[in-house]
N, C-alpha and C positions, 0 to 999 in steps of 0.2 A: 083452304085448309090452314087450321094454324097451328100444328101441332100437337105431339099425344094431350090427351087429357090429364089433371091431375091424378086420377084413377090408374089411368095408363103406366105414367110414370109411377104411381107408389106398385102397381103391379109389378113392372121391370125391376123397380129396387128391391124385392122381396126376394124375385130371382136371384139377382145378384148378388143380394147378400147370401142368401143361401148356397150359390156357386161359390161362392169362397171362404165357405164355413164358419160364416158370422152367424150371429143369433137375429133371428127375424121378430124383431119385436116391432109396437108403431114407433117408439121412440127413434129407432133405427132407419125405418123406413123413411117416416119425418125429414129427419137429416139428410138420407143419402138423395130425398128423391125432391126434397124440398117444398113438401105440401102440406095441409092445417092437421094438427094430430085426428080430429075425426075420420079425414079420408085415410089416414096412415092406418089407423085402428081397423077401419075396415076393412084394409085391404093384408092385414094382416091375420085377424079372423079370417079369411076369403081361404088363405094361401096353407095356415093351420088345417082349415078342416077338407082342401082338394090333397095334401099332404096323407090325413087319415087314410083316403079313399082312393090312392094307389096305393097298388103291390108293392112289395118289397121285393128288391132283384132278389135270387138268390145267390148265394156263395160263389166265387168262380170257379169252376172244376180244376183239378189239380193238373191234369193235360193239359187246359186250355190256360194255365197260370204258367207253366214248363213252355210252352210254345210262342207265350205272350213276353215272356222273360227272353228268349232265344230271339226274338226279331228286335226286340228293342234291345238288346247288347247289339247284335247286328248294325240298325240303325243307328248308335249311338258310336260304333266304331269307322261306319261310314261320314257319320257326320267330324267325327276327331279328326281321320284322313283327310276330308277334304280344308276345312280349318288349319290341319299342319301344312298343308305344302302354303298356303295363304300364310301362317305364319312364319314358315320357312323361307317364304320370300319377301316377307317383311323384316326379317332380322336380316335378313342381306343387304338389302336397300339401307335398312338403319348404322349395318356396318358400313355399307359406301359412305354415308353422308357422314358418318363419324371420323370416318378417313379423313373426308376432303373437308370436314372442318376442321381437322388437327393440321393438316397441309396448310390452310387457309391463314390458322394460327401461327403456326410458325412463320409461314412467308408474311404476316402481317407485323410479328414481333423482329425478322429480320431486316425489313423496311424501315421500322420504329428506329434501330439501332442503327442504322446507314444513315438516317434521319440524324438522330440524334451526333454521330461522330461528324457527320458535315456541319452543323451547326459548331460544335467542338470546334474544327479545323477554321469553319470562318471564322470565329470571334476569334483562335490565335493567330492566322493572317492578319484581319484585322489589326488586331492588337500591335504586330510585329508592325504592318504597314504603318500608324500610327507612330511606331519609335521612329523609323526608317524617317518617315516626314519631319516629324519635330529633328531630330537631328541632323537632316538637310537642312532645315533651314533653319538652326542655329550654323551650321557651317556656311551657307548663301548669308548668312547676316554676319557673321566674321568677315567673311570675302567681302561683302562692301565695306564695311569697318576698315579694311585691310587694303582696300583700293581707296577707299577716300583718304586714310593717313600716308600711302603710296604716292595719291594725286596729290598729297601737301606736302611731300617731302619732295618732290619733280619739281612743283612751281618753288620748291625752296632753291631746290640745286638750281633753278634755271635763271633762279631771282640772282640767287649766287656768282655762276656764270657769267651772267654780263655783268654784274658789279665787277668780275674778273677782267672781261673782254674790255670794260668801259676803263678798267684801270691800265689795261697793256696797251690799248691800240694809242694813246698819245705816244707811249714809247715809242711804238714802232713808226710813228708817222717822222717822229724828230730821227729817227734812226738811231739811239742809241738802246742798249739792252738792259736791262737789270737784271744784272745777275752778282 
């Protein structure tokens, strides 16, 4: 089997269009059913004249229109009910998650800013560390400056010294004093 015939198919389209209150012409059929306008044409004549020759419903009884009106409000408030409590626990669910994304938001913006103020605090330690260093060792570079002019003024006095010692101890060897 290889499926409906073109006939088939322009058949079906006529229906359908006529279920949904379009105009059953071939042009239509053509389109909907996607067949050569001849098969549409005739299957549109076909649908025309089986149309003729049914009955016309008649009118619906005004009891049977009161009673068809009563079950479908019925049904139509059963179907509301059951959709509100679905939708009543989907606005819940939508309010949890809106919570725990504002929760999520906050605690992400409060992270942000703990972030941000550590970063703050190292670049001013840093910074401070920084002074702290260079000012160490401008002072460690004074303190050698300051021991090596120390160490020349030691070997001065000590140069000094015995020129002193080397001038008194002939004194003291002849035994006389200067004074």
């Amino acid at each position: 089997m290889s499926g409906p015939t073109p006939e088939d198919r322009a058949r079906e389209a006529a229906e359908k269009l006529m279920a949904e209150g379009k105009p059953v012409t071939a042009r239509t059929i053509a389109q909907l059913a996607g067949v050569r306008t001849s098969v549409a044409t005739h299957a549109a004549r076909e649908w025309k004249s089986s149309m003729v020759t049914q009955p016309e419903a008649p009118s619906m009884p005004d009891n049977v229109a009161i009673r068809f009106d009563a079950i479908w409000l019925e049904a139509y408030r059963a179907a509301h009910a059951v959709f509100e409590s679905e939708r009543t626990a989907l606005r819940e669910t939508l309010g949890q998650a809106l919570v725990e994304r504002d929760d999520l938001l906050n605690e992400l913006a409060e992270t942000e800013a703990a972030r941000s103020q550590e970063r703050q605090d190292a670049a001013v330690a840093a910074a401070a560390a920084e002074r702290r260093l260079a000012s160490e060792t401008r002072l460690a570079e004074r303190a050698k400056a300051d021991a090596i002019k120390a160490e020349g003024q030691l070997a001065g006095l000590r140069e000094a010294i015995k020129l002193l010692k080397g001038e008194s101890e002939p004194n003291i060897s002849n035994g006389s004093s200067t004074q």
